[in-house]
Phi, psi and omega in degrees: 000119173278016165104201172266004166241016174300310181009104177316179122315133182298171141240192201266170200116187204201109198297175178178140158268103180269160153306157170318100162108359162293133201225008181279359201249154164310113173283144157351108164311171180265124168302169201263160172261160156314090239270135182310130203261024169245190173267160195263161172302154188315149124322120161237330211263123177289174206243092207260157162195158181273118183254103164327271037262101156307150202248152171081180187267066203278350182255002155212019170237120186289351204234359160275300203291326175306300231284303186313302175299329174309333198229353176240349157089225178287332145345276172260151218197138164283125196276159165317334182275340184088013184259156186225134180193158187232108180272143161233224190201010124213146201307318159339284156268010152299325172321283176335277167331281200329320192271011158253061308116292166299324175293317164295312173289010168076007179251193176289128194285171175309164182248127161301163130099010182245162193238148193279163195230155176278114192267348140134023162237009172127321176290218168177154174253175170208126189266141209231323198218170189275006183262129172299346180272003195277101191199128185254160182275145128247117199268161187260104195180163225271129206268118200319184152277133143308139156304137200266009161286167184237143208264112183238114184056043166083008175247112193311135203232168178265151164271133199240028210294141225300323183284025166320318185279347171291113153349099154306140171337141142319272179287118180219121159206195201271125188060011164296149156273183190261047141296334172308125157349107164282004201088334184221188222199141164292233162271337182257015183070031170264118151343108184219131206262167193333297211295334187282341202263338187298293174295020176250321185272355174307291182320329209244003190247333171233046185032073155080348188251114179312127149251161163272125180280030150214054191315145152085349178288134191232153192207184208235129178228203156215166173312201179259004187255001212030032186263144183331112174216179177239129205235158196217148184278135178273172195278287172297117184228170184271182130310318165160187019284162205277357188267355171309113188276039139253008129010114149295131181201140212281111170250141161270121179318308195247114171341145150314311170228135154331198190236035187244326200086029188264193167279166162208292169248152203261180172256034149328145170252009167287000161240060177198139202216124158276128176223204203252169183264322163343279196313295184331293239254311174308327175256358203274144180077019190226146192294149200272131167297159167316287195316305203278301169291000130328277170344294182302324197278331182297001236256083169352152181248151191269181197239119178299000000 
């Protein structure tokens, strides 16, 4: 138990009290167990997902890559590397895409109606046309990191966020939690790993009062009716419980994991923002708005 800034991470959704028979609203997440006060162990396991083949030049031609993300959605993403591709996470609906592939690139489309065969290293084909050599691959193979820049005003950006000026960790990787050792110790000389050091210098910047450092960011939730509204982040957040959905909790601006369920974003603290566990659940896993890294990198930096 970490105490009273001890506080888990959200998932995602959007809590409602429905009436009796009501079925539009999202149920209540399951509160969290107690989140483990060390760092969790490396990523060692590459990130397998089934990879299409794109047809053009879609990672410098911008209105084929709008095109490709417009019609496969989240799928596809530009890598760290600078690569552009639409990974899936089964063959099925990597499968599902593939035969819309030529129709996007503006060439003659694929012939329907044919289904992918296993060729017995992971991968698969898919015959496209009506001569049986007419066949495209889909591989099974270990998929890049997004990039964790976010397109801010048409410019890719770092996320630079208010705890910039805090010492980074020893241990900084890629999907990590804000668990890691921080280096510094409370009033009692007691060991504080990142997430406890973050909501102490929040706590200690507003004489004692948790804030959130995106008051006021408004996003689409639901009532207490479960009809559709835009809910806005308060100033003041709690201490806990931890199931309050004004709870305080240290969120990564670029997700721990895509939306693919790969790794993503580290546990830097230019990329952790206190916010409410509402918001939290509401942005975790979702590519980070323009607003919300605006909001962050302008963001006063706070003083360790």
């Amino acid at each position: 138990m970490l105490g009273v800034f001890g506080l888990g991470l959200g998932w995602v959704g959007m809590t409602g009290a429905c009436g009796s028979g009501e079925t539009a609203c999202p149920a209540p997440d399951p509160i969290l167990p107690d989140t483990p006060a060390e760092c969790g162990a490396p990523v060692e396991k590459p990130c397998m997902l089934y990879r299409i083949p794109l047809l053009g030049n879609p990672h410098m031609d911008v209105a084929l890559r709008d095109k490709y993300i417009g019609a496969f959605g989240d799928a596809c993403y530009m890598s760290e590397d600078n690569t552009f591709d639409c990974f899936y996470k089964t063959w099925q609906a990597a499968c599902a895409d593939a035969v819309k592939i030529a129709e996007l690139a503006g060439n003659q489309p694929y012939d329907r109606g044919y289904t992918c065969q296993p060729v017995g290293d992971g991968n698969y084909t898919l015959q496209v046309g009506a001569d049986i050599a007419l066949k495209i691959t889909i591989n099974y193979q270990a998929a890049p990191r997004q990039t964790p820049l976010v397109e801010v005003d048409g410019v890719p950006t770092e996320v630079n966020g208010p705890y910039r000026n805090l010492t980074e960790p020893k241990k900084l990787e890629v999907g990590q939690d804000f668990y890691c050792p921080s280096g510094q110790v409370d009033a009692q000389a007691n060991p504080l790993n990142q997430h406890d050091w973050i909501l102490l210098v929040n706590s200690k910047a507003h004489d004692g009062q948790l804030q959130s450092d995106l008051a006021g960011f408004e996003y689409p939730c639901v009532d207490e009716e479960c009809k559709p509204t835009i809910c806005k982040e308060p100033l003041d957040l709690k201490t806990g419980p931890k199931g309050d959905p004004y709870a305080a909790q240290v969120h990564h601006v670029v997700p721990r994991k895509d939306q693919r369920s790969c790794p993503w974003g580290a546990n830097s603290n230019k990329n952790a923002a206190v916010i409410s566990r509402k918001l939290n659940r509401y942005l975790t896993n979702r590519n980070p708005p323009a607003d919300e890294v605006k909001r962050l990198n302008n963001a006063t930096a706070y003083i360790p």
